[in-house]
DOVO-789864 format. One record per residue (C-alpha): residue in one letter; chain; x, z, y. Coordinates in nm, 2 decimals, decimal comma. Each point is the difference from the previous one (the first is absolute). Example, Ala and Ser with C-alpha at 12.3 -4.5 7.8 and 13.67 -1.06 7.14 Angstrom:
[a A [1,23 0,78 -0,45]],
[s A [0,14 -0,07 0,34]],
***
This chain:
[x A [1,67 -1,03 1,17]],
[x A [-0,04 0,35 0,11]],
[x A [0,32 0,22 0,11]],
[x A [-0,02 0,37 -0,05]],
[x A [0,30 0,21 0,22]],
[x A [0,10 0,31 -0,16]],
[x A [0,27 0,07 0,21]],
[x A [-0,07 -0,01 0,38]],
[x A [0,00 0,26 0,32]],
[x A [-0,18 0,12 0,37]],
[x A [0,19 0,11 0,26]],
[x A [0,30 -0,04 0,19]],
[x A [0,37 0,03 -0,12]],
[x A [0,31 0,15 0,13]],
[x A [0,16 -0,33 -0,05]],
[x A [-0,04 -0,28 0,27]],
[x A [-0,33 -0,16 -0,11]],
[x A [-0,29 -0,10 0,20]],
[x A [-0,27 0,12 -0,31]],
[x A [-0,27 0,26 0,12]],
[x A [-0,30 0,04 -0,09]],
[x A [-0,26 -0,09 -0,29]],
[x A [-0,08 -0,34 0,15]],
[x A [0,34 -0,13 -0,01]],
[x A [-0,03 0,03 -0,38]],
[x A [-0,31 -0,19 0,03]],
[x A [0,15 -0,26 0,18]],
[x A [0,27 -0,03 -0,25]],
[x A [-0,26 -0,04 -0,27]],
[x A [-0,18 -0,25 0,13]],
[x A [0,29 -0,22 0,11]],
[x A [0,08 0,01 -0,36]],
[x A [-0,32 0,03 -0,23]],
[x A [0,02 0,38 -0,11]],
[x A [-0,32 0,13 -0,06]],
[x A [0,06 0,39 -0,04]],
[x A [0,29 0,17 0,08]],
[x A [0,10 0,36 -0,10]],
[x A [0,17 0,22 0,28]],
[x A [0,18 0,35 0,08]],
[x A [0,07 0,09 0,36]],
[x A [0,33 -0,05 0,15]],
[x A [-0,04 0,36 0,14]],
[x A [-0,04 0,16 -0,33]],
[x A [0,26 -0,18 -0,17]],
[x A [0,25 0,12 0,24]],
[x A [-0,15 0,30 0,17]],
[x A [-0,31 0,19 -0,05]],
[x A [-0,17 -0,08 -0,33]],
[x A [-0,29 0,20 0,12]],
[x A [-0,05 -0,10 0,33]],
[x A [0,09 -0,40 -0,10]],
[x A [-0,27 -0,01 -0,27]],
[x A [-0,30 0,16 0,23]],
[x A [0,12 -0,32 0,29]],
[x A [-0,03 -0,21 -0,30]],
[x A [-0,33 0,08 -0,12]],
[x A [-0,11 -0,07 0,36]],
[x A [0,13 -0,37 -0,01]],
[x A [-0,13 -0,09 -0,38]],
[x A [-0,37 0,16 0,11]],
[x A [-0,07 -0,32 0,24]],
[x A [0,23 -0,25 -0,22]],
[x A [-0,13 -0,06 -0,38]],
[x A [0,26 -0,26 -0,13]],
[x A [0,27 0,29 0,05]],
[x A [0,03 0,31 -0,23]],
[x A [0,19 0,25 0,04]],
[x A [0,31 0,19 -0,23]],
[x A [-0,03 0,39 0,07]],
[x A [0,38 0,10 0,09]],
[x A [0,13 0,27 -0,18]],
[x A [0,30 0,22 0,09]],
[x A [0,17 0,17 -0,29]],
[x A [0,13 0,27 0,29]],
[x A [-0,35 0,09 0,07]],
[x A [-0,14 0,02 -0,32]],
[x A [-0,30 0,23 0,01]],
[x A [-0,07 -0,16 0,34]],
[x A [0,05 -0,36 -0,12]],
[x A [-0,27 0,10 -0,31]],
[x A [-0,27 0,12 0,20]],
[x A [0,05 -0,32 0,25]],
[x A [-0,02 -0,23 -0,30]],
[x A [-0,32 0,10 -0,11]],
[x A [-0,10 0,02 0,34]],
[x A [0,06 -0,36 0,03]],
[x A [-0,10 -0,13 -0,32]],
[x A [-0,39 0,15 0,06]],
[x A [0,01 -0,25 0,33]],
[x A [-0,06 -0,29 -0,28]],
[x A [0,24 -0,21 0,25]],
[x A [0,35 0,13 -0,19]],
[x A [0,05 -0,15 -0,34]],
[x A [0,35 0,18 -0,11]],
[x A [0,31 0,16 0,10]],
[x A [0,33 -0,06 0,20]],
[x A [0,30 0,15 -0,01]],
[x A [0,33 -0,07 0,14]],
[x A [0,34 0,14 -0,16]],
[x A [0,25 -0,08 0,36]],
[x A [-0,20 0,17 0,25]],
[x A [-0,06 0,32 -0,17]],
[x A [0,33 0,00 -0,19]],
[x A [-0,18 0,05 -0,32]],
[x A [0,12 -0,24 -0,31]],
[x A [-0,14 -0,05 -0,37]],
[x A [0,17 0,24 -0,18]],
[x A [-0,05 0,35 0,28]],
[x A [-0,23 0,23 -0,06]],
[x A [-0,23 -0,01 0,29]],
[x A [-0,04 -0,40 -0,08]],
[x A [-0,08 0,11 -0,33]],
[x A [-0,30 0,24 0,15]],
[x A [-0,09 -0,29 0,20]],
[x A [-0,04 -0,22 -0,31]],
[x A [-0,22 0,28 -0,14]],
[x A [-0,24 0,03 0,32]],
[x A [-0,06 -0,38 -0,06]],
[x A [-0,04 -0,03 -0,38]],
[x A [-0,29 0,29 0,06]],
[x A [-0,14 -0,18 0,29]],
[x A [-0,02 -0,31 -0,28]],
[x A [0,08 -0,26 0,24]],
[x A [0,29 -0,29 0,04]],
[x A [0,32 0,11 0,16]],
[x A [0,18 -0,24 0,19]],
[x A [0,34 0,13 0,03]],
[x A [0,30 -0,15 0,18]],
[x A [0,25 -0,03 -0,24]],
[x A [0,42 -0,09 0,15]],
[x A [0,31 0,07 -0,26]],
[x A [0,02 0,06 -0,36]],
[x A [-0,16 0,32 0,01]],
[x A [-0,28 -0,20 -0,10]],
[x A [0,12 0,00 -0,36]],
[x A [-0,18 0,38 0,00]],
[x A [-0,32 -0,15 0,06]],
[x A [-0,10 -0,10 -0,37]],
[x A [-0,01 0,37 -0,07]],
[x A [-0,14 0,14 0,23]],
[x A [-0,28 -0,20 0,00]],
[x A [-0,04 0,01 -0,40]],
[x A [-0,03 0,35 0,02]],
[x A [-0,27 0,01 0,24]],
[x A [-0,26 -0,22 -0,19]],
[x A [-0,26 -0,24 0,20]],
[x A [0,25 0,00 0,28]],
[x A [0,07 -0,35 0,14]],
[x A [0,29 -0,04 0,24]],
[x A [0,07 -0,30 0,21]],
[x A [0,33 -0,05 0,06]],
[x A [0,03 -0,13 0,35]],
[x A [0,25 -0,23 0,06]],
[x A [0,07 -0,03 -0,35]],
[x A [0,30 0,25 -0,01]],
[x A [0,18 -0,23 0,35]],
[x A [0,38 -0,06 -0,11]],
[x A [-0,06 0,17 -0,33]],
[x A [-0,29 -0,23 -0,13]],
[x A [0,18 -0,07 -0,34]],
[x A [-0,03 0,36 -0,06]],
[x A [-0,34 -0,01 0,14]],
[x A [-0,11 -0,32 -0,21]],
[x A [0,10 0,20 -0,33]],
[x A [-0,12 0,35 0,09]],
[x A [-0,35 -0,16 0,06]],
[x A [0,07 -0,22 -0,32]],
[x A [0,03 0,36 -0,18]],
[x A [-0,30 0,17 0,13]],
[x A [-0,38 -0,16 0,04]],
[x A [-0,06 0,28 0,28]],
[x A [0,25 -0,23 0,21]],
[x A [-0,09 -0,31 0,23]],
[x A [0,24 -0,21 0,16]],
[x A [-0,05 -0,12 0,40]],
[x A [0,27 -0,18 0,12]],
[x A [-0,03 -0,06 0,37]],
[x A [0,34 0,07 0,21]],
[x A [0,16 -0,24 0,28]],
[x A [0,29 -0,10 -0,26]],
[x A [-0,16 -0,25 -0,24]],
[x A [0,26 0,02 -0,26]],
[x A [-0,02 -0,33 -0,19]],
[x A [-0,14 0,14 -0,40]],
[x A [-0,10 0,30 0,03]],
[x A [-0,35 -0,04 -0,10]],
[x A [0,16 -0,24 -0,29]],
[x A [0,17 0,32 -0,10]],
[x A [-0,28 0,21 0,00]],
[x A [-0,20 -0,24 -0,21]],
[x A [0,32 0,00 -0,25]],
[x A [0,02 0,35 -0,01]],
[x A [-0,34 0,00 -0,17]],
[x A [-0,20 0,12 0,34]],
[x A [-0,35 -0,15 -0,07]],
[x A [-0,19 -0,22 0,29]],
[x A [-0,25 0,23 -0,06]],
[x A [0,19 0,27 0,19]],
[x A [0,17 -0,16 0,28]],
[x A [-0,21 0,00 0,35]],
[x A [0,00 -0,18 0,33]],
[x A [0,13 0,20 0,30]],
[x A [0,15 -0,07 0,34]],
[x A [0,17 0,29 0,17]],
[x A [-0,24 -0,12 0,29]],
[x A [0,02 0,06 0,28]],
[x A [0,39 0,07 -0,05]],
[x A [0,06 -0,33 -0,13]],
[x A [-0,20 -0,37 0,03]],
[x A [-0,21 -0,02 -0,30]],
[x A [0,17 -0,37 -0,03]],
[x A [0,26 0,16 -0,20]],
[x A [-0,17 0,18 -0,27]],
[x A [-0,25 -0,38 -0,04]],
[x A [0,31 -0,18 -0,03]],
[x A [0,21 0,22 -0,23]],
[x A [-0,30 0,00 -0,24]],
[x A [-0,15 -0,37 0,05]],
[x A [0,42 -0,11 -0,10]],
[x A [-0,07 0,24 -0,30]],
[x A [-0,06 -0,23 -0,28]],
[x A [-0,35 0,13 -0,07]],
[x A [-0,28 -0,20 -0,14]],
[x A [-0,30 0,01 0,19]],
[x A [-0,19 0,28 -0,20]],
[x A [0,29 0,17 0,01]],
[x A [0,04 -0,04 0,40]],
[x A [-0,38 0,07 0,03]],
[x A [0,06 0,37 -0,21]],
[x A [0,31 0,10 0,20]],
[x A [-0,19 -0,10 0,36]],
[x A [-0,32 0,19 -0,06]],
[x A [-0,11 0,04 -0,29]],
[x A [0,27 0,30 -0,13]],
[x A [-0,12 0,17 0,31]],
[x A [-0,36 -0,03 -0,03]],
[x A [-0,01 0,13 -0,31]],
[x A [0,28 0,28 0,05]],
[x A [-0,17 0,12 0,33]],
[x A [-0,39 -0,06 -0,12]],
[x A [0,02 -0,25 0,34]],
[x A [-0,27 -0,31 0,02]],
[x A [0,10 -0,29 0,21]],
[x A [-0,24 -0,11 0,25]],
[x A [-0,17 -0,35 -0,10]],
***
């Protein structure tokens, strides 16, 4: 069965980690069968969008099983715009990241709200990392900015029953679920919220976190195995326009 990762990164971490560069994701990958991974850089999660997403494209360029997510920093939005585009013409960046933490910008502000707006016009996925309950502002403000479709990385982390119903209440909402606490249920929950297979995705937090995690939590799901084979790849393939290689 193919495995799609929607959820993965390049570069090294403030935290005490031995991850680097592009080819420890592959190595990851092939130790446990992924055949394309998406990625933002470590750098411009944390510290220069900009200058993170140009060291990026240089990495994808020699490495066609890895595409890239286009950072976006709702402090620099004119700058974050123009960089988006920039990066989406490359044909190696499939979408959008932003982080809420690092740039101290949460659902609900205005500038994440202008960020929001700067990805529904570029017309691409959003994966956005998502920690608290200010994810229950989500189903708005994606319903009022029609075609956009958000990802919500790590599924909302200790608020993922708010998470699982906010993305129940909205079909512009996807739920990813990887994080290093696999709390026993909580894609159960989901599922009982009314959250559709059809809108929950594979991701790893890689190279943060051992893919193992994210395979297990998911394989322990309860899923049948069509609905295994949509949430590994085939959600992601048709949400990014991605082919797996035979």
């Amino acid at each position: 069965m193919p495995i799609i990762d929607v959820h993965a990164h390049v570069g090294h971490w403030q935290f005490h980690l031995t991850c680097g560069d592009a080819d420890d994701n592959l190595r990851l990958m092939d130790r446990y069968g992924i055949d394309l991974q998406l990625v933002s850089a470590s750098e411009a999660v944390v510290y220069d969008a900009v200058a993170g997403n140009a060291a990026l494209m240089k990495e994808l360029a020699s490495r066609p099983r890895l595409y890239g997510y286009a950072v976006v920093n709702p402090n620099r939005i004119e700058e974050s715009a123009a960089d988006l585009r920039r990066c989406l013409d490359s044909g190696r960046f499939v979408g959008a990241k932003i982080h809420t933490h690092y740039p101290g910008r949460l659902p609900g502000s205005r500038e994440m709200a202008e960020a929001f707006d700067v990805v529904a016009e570029a017309g691409v996925p959003l994966l956005l990392h998502t920690w608290g309950r200010e994810v229950t502002q989500l189903p708005d403000m994606v319903a009022s900015r029609p075609g956009l479709r958000v990802i919500m990385g790590h599924a909302g982390g200790d608020a993922w029953r708010e998470a699982a119903h906010a993305a129940a209440s909205c079909e512009g909402l996807y739920l990813e679920h990887c994080r290093t606490a696999a709390d026993a249920g909580r894609v159960a929950y989901a599922r009982e919220a009314g959250v559709p297979v059809e809108r929950m995705l594979f991701g790893t937090d890689a190279t943060l976190i051992d893919p193992c995690w994210s395979l297990g939590v998911l394989r322990d799901a309860g899923f049948t195995p069509a609905e295994l084979d949509r949430v590994l790849w085939r959600n992601a393939a048709a949400l990014f326009g991605l082919e797996v290689p035979a």
